[in-house]
C-alpha positions in Angstrom: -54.1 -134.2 -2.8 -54.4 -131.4 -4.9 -56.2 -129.5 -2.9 -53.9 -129.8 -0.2 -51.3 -129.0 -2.3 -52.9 -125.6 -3.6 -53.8 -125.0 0.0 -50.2 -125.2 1.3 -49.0 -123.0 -1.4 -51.8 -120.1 -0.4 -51.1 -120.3 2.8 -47.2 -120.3 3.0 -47.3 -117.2 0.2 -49.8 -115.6 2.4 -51.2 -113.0 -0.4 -48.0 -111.9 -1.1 -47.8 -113.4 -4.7 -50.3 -114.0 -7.1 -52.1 -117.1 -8.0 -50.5 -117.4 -10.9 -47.2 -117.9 -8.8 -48.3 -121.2 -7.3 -49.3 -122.1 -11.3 -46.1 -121.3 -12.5 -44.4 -123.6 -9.7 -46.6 -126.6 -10.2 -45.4 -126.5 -14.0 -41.8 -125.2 -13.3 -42.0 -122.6 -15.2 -38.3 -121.8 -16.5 -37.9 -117.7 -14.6 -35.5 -116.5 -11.7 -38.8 -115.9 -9.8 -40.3 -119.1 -9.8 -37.2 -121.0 -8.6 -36.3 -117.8 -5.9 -40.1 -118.2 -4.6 -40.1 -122.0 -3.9 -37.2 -121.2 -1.9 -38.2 -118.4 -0.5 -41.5 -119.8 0.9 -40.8 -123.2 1.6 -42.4 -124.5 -1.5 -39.2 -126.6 -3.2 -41.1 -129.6 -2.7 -43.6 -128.6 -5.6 -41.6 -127.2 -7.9 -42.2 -128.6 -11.2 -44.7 -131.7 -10.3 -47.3 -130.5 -12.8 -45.9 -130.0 -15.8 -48.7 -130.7 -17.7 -51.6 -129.1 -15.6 -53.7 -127.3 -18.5 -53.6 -123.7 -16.9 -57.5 -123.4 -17.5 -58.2 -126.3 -15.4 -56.4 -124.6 -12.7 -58.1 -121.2 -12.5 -61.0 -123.2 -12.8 -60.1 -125.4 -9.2 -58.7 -121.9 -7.9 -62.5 -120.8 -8.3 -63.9 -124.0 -6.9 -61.9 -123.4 -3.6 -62.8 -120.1 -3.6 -66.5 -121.3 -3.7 -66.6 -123.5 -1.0 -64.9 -120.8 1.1 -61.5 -122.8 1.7 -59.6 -119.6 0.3 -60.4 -115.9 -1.2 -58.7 -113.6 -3.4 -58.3 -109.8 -3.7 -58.6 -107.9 -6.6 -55.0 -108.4 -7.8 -55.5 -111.8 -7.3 -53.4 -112.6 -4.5 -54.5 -115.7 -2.6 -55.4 -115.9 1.2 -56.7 -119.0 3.3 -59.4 -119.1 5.1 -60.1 -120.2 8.6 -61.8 -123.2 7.4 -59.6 -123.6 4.7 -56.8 -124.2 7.2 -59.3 -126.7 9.0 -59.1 -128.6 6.0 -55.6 -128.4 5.6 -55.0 -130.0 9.0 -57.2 -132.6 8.2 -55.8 -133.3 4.5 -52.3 -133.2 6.0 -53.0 -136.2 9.0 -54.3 -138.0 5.6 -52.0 -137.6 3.4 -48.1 -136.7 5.1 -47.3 -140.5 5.8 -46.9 -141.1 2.3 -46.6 -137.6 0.8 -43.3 -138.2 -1.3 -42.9 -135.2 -3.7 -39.6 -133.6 -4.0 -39.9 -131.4 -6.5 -36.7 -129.4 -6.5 -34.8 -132.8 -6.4 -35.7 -134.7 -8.7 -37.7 -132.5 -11.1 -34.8 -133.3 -13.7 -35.0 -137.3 -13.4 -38.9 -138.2 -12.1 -40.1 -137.2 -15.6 -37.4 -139.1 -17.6 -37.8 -142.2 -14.8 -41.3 -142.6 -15.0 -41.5 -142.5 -18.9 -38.5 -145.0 -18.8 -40.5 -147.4 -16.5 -44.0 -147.1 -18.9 -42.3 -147.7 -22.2 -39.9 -150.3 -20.8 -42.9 -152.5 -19.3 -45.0 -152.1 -22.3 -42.0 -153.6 -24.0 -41.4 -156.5 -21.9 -45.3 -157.3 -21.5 -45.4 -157.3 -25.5 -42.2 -159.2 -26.0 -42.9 -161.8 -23.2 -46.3 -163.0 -25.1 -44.0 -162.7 -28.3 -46.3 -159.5 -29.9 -43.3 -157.7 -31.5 -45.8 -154.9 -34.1 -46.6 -152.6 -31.5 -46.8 -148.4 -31.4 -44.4 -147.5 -28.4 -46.6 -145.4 -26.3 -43.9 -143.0 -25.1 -42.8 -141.1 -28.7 -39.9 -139.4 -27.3 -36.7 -140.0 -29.0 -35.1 -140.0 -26.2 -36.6 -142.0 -24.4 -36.9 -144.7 -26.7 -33.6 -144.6 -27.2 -32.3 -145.1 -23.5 -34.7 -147.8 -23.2 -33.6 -149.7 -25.8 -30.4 -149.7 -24.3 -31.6 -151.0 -21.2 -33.4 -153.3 -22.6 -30.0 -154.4 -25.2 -28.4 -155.0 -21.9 -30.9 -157.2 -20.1 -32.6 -158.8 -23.3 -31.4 -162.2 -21.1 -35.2 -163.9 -20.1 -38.3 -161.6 -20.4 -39.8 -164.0 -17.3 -37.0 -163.0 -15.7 -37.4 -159.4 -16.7 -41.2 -159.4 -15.5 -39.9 -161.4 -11.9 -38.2 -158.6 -11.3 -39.6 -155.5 -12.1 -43.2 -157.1 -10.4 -41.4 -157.6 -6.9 -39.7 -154.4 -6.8 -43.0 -152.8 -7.9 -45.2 -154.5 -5.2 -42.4 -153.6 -2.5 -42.8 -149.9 -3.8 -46.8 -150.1 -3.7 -46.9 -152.2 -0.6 -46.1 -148.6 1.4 -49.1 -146.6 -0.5 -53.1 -147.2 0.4 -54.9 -149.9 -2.1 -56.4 -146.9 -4.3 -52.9 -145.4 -4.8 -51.6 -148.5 -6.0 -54.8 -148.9 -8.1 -54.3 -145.9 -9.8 -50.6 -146.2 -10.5 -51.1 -150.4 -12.0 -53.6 -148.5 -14.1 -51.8 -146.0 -15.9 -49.6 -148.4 -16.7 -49.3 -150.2 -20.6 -49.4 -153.5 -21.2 -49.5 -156.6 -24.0 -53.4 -156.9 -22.4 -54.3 -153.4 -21.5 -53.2 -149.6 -22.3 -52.7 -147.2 -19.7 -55.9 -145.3 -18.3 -55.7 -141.2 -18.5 -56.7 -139.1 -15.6 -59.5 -138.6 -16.9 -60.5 -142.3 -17.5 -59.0 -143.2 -13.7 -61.0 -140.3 -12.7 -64.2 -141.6 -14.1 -63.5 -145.4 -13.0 -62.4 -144.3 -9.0 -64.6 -141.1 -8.5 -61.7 -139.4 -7.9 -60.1 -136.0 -8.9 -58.5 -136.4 -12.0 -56.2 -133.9 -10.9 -55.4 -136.6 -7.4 -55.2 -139.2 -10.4 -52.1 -137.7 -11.9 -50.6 -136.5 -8.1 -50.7 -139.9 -6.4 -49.1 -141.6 -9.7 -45.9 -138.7 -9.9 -45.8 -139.2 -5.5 -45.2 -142.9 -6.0 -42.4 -142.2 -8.7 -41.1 -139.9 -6.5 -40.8 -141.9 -4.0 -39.0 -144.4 -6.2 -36.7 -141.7 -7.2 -36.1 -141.4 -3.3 -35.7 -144.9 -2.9 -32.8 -145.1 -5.5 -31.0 -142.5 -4.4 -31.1 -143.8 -1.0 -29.6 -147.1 -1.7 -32.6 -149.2 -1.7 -32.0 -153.0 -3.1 -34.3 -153.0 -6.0 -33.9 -156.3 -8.1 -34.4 -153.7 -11.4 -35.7 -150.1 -11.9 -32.6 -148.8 -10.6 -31.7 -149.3 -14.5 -34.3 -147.2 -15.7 -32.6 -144.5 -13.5 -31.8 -141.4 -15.9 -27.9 -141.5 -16.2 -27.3 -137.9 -14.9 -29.7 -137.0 -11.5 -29.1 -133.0 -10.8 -30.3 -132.8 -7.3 -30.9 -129.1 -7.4 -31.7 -127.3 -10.6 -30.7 -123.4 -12.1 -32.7 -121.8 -14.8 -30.2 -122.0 -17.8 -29.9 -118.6 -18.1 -28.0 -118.7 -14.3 -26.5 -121.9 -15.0 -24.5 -119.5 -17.5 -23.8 -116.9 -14.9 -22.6 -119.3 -12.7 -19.8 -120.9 -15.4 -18.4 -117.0 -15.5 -18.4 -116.7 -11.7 -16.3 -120.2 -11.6 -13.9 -118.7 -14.2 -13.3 -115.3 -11.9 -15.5 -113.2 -14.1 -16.9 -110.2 -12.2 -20.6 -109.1 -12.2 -19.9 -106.0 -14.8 -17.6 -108.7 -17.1 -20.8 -111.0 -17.0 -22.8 -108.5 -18.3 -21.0 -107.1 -21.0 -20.1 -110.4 -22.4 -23.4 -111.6 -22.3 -25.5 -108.8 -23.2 -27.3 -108.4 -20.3 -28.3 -105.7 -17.9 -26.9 -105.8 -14.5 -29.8 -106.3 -13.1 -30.4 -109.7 -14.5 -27.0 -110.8 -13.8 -27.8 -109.6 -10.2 -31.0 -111.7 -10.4 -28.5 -114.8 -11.1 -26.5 -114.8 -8.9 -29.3 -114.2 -5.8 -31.0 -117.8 -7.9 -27.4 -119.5 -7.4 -27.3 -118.7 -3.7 -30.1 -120.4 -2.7 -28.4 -123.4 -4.3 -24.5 -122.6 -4.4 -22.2 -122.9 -1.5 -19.2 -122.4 -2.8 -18.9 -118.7 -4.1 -17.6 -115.7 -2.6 -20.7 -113.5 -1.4 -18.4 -111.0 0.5 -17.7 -109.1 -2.9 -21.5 -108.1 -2.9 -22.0 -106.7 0.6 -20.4 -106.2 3.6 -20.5 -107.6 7.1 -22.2 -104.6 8.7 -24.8 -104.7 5.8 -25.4 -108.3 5.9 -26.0 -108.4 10.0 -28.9 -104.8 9.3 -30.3 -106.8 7.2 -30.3 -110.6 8.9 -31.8 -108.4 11.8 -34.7 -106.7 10.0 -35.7 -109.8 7.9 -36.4 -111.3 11.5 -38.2 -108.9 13.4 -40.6 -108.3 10.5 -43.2 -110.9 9.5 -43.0 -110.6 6.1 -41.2 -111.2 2.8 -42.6 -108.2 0.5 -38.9 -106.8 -0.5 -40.9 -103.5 -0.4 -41.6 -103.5 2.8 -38.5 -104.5 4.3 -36.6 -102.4 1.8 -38.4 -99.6 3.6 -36.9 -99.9 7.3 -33.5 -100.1 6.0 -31.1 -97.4 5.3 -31.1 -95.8 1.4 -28.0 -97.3 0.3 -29.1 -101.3 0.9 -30.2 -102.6 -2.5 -32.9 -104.9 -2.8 -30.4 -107.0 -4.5 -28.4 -107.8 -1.2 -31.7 -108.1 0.4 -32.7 -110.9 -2.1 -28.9 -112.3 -1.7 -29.1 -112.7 2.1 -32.7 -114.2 2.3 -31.1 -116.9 -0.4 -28.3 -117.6 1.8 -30.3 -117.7 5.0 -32.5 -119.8 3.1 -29.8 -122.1 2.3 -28.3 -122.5 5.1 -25.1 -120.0 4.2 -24.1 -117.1 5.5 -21.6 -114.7 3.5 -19.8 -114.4 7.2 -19.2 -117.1 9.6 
């Protein structure tokens, strides 16, 4: 699986960022960049699914594709795929896309959260139902502990009961996934008689990646997430949904810019009030189009300049701002260039 993933990423940014861009949207790292590229290049669905990949590990299976030929790398360490490198992306892909469920952009704010709600909670009810009350929680977070313990205030009714429940809608999840996926996600899992397996240990135990280990444990939460949000009848982890699911995410810095937009602040205002350059106001408000359909773009470029630009972006194939800066006339900025390729991308058009 994660080969597949890091072979998507190099082919859809087609040398035209670094490797260190696909690293920085595997752990969602918090820049304008990294949220403007996954939009950019079709990548949303990553965004933030790796939070925890040790960044040495990843050069390190950068260089092992490289190796076996599946991709190569210039001296500036842009990324390319080779031919059989998209051979094995086809054949990855018919493996894998019937139960490929990330969605990184969507639920990057509640599948962490979820999943550390759903391993503390049945450690819990495992220790309780078996009447072992002197255990260490193995999720620390505060947090966490705390809106479990809520949950579990609420529906502290039967732990049988509890178990009944949280078993069916579990096998009904699992039931959709290949044996070894639901292998891997039982065994990560706490309980009065066992403690969760690392990626390592899984990796060891299954001969599998340990990287695949982790990716096929945060696909099944993710399709959980999915599930919820789509109305499915679970008998119980719809209570282990976070409280407050933000569908699509800004970097804090933007969420800010966006709160003076809403109040009729102008781009200049912004900047002055928050001590920033232009620039990185500019920068803001391109991230909050790709997301955003409710501001007015008109006051950042005109009709005329939006349709030069819509035209050029389409007739060349590629997405270096450089490049298609170049064949457009002086006094188009590369800011409305970023602006309309975040509207396109989004389905929004400053004119319609």
């Amino acid at each position: 699986m994660f080969t597949y993933i890091i072979l998507e990423c190099v082919k859809q940014l087609n040398g035209q960022r670094t490797m260190y861009n696909i690293y920085h949207l595997l752990t969602a790292k918090k820049s304008i960049q990294t949220v403007q590229d996954s939009n950019l290049f079709g990548l949303t669905r990553y965004y933030g699914i790796y939070k925890s990949l040790p960044r040495e590990e990843y050069n390190q299976f950068v260089n092992d594709l490289a190796k076996e030929q599946l991709i190569k790398n210039d001296e500036n360490q842009h990324l390319f795929i080779t031919s059989h490198g998209e051979n094995m992306l086809i054949e990855l892909h018919g493996k894998l896309a019937p139960y490929f469920a990330f969605d990184g952009m969507r639920f990057y704010e509640v599948s962490y959260p979820f999943s550390k709600h759903l391993i503390l909670f049945i450690q819990i009810i495992t220790h309780i139902h078996v009447k072992k009350t002197n255990f260490i929680p193995i999720i620390e977070d505060r947090s966490i502990q705390q809106f479990v313990k809520k949950v579990w205030s609420v529906h502290k009714n039967n732990s049988t009961t509890l178990l009944t429940l949280i078993y069916r809608d579990l096998d009904k999840v699992l039931q959709f996934f290949p044996d070894v996926y639901s292998a891997l996600f039982v065994d990560q899992l706490t309980t009065s008689k066992q403690i969760g397996l690392s990626k390592y240990q899984l990796s060891t135990k299954y001969n599998i990646n340990p990287h695949d280990c982790y990716l096929f444990f945060m696909n099944t939460i993710h399709y959980i997430c999915f599930k919820i949000e789509d109305g499915e009848a679970f008998q119980f982890l719809a209570n282990l949904y976070p409280n407050q699911a933000k569908y699509r995410i800004l970097s804090d810095s933007a969420r800010k810019t966006l709160y003076y937009l809403n109040e009729g602040f102008v781009l200049e205002k912004i900047a002055a009030k928050r001590h920033l350059k232009e620039n990185t106001i500019k920068d803001h408000i391109v991230e909050i189009a790709y997301i955003n359909k409710t501001l007015e773009w008109k006051r950042y470029i005109t009709k005329q300049e939006y349709d030069i630009i819509t035209e050029k972006i389409n007739t060349l194939s590629t997405k270096k701002l450089k490049d298609i800066k170049e064949q457009l006339p002086e006094s188009i900025s590369y800011f409305q260039i970023k602006l309309v390729m975040a509207l396109e991308q989004n389905g929004e058009t400053a004119y319609d």
